[in-house]
C-alpha positions as CSV (number, residue, x, y, z in Angstrom):
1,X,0.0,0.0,0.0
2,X,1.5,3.3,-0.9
3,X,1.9,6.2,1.7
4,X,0.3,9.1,1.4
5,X,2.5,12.6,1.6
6,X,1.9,15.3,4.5
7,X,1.3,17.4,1.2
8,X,-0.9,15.4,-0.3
9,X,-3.0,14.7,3.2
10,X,-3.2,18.5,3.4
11,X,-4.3,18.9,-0.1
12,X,-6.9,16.4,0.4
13,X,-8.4,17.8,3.3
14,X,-8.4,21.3,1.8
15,X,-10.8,19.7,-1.3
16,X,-12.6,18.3,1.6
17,X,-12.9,21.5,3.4
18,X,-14.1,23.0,-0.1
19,X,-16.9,20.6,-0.2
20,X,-18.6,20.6,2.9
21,X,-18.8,24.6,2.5
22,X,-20.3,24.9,-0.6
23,X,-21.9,21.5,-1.1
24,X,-24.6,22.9,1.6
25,X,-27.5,24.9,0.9
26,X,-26.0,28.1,1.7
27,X,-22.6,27.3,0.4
28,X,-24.2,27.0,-2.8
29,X,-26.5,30.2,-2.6
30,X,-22.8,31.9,-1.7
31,X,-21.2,30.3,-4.5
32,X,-24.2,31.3,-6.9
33,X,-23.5,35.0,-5.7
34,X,-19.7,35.0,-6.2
35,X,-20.3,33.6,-9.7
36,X,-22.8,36.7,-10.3
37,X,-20.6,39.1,-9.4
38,X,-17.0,38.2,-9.8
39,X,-17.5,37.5,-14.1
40,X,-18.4,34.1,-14.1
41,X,-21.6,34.8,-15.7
42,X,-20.2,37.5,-17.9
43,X,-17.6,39.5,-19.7
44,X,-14.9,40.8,-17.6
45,X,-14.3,43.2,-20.8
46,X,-14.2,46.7,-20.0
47,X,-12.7,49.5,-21.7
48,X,-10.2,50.8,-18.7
49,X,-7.8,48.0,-19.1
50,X,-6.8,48.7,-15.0
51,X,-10.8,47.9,-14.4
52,X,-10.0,44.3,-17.2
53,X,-7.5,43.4,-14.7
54,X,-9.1,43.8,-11.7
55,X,-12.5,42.2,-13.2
56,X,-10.3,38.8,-14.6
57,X,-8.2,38.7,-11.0
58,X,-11.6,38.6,-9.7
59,X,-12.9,35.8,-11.9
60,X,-9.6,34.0,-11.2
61,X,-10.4,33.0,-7.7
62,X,-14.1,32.0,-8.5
63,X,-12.4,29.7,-11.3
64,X,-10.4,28.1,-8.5
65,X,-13.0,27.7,-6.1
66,X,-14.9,26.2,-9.0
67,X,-11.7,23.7,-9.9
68,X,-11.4,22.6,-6.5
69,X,-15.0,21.5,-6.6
70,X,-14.1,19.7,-9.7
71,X,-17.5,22.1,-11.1
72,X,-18.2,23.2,-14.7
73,X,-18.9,26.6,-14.9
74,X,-21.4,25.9,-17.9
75,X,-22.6,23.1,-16.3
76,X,-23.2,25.0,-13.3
77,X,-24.9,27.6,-15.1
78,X,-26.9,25.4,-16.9
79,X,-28.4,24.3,-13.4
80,X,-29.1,27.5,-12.2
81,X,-31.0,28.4,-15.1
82,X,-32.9,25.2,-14.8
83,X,-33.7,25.6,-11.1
84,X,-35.2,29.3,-12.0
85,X,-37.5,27.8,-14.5
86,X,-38.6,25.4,-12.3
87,X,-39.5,27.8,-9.5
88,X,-41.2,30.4,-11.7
């Protein structure tokens, strides 16, 4: 049986960690949010090139919250949009 690295033991339960926020109710509802307003949903295009940086630094740690939930942004999205029609 292989051993499993201190690294790899603190990487694991920092995925782990990860999941139990935002695989509850709430975490999701936060997650939903940060998506909305940190240019997951859209362009981070702007015309000031200082406010383009700040707009994709943003969307950069969504993107990593998203990759350490192993999530799909599109899939995601798709989801959500499902879950709206179903509520209306």
């Amino acid at each position: 049986m292989a051993r499993v690295s201190a690294g790899a033991k603190k990487q694991i339960k920092k995925i782990t960690d990860y999941q139990s926020v935002f695989n509850s109710l709430e975490g999701k509802a936060v997650l939903i949010d940060l998506m909305d307003a940190h240019h997951i949903l859209r362009p981070t295009y702007t015309k000031d090139v200082n406010d383009a940086l700040v707009n994709e630094g943003e969307r950069r740690v969504v993107l990593r919250i998203l990759g350490l939930l192993k999530i799909n942004p599109n899939t995601l999205l798709e989801r959500i949009e499902e879950n709206e029609k179903q509520m209306e």
